[in-house]
N, C-alpha and C positions, 0 to 999 in steps of 0.2 A: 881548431887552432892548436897550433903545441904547446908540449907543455910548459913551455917558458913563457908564453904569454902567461897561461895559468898565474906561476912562479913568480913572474913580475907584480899582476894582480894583489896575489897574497901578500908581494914582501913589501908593495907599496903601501896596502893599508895595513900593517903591520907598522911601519915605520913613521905614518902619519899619525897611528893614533895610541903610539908612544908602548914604554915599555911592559904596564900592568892594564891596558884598558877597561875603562869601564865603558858603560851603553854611549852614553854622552860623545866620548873620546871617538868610539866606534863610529856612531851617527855620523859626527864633523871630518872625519877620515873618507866615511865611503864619498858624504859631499862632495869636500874637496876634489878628491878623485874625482868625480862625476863631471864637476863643473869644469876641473883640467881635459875632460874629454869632451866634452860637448862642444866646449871654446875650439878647438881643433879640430873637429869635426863641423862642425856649422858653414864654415863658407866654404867645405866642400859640398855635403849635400844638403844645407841648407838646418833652419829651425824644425822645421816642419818633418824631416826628414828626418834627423835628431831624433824629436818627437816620439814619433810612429814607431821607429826602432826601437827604443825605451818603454814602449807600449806594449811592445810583443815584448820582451825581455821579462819585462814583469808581468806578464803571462805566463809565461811558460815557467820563469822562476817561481811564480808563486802556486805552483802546482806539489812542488818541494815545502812549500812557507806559504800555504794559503793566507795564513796574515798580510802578507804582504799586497796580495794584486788588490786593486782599488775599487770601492764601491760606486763611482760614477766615475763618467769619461772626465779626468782633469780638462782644463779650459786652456792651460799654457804652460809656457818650461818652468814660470814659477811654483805657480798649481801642481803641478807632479815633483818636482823639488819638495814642495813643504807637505806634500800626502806622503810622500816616501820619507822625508825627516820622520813626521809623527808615527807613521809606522815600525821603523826602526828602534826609534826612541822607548816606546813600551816592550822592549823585550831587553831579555838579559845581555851583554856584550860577548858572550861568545856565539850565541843564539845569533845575535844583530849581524856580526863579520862574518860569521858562515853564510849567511843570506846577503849580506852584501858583496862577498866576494863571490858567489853565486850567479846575482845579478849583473856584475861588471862582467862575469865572465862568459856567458849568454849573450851579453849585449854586441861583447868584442865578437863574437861567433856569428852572429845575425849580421853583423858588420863586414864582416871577411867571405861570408857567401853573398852579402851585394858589391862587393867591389874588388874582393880576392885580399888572401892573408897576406902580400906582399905591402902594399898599397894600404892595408889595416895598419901592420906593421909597422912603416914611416910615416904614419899620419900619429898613429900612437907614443909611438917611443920614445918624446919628450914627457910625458905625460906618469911615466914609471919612475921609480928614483932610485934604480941602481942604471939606470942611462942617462949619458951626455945630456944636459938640456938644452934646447933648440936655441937659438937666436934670439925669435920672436916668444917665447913661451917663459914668462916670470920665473924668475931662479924663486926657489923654495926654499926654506929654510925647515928642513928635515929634523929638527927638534923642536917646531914650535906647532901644536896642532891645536 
């Protein structure tokens, strides 16, 4: 992906999780984030599809952050939501954003070689907060995380 994906990444959970973070802040940032991708991604390729994406993600990212990949298969997007909270949560907040923007950033990559960067791209791009937000995609309010 380019690096502006990257750069979006970074400035978004930067921006969510305000301007001295702690772990906490970090945690509800990369969520947030998460769950603004998920939502937009699900009725294209579905939960399941989601899923398995976010599976390898934190695979491969936690080869980087072995903390991170998880000790048994999660059961559901809650289940991997709240194993990835707790893991986040026990590390220090620069430690936690480096590995969550890590993760997001792998995730968008796995994403963009199933269906191409372009198409990654306009499925994502409400989703960043130095971009237009979509229509359908809840306006955010960039100072409250």
């Amino acid at each position: 992906m380019p690096s502006t994906v990257s750069q979006s990444i970074q400035g978004t959970l930067t921006q969510r999780a305000g301007g001295a973070p702690d772990a906490r802040a970090v945690v509800d940032a990369v969520s947030r984030t998460w769950q603004f991708m998920a939502a937009q991604l699900e009725p294209v390729i579905g939960e399941r599809g989601v899923g398995v994406l976010l599976d390898r993600a934190v695979h491969l990212t936690g080869k980087l952050y072995p903390w991170l990949a998880y000790t048994a298969a999660p059961q559901d997007h809650a289940d991997r939501l709240a194993r990835l909270q707790t893991q986040f949560a026990r590390r220090d907040a620069k430690e936690a954003a480096e590995a969550g923007c890590a993760l997001l950033i792998t995730f968008t990559e796995l994403l963009a070689g199933l269906i191409g960067e372009s198409l990654t791209e306009r499925l994502l791009a409400s989703v960043w907060l130095d971009t237009p937000p979509h229509p359908d995609h809840p306006k955010e309010d960039a100072n409250h995380v």
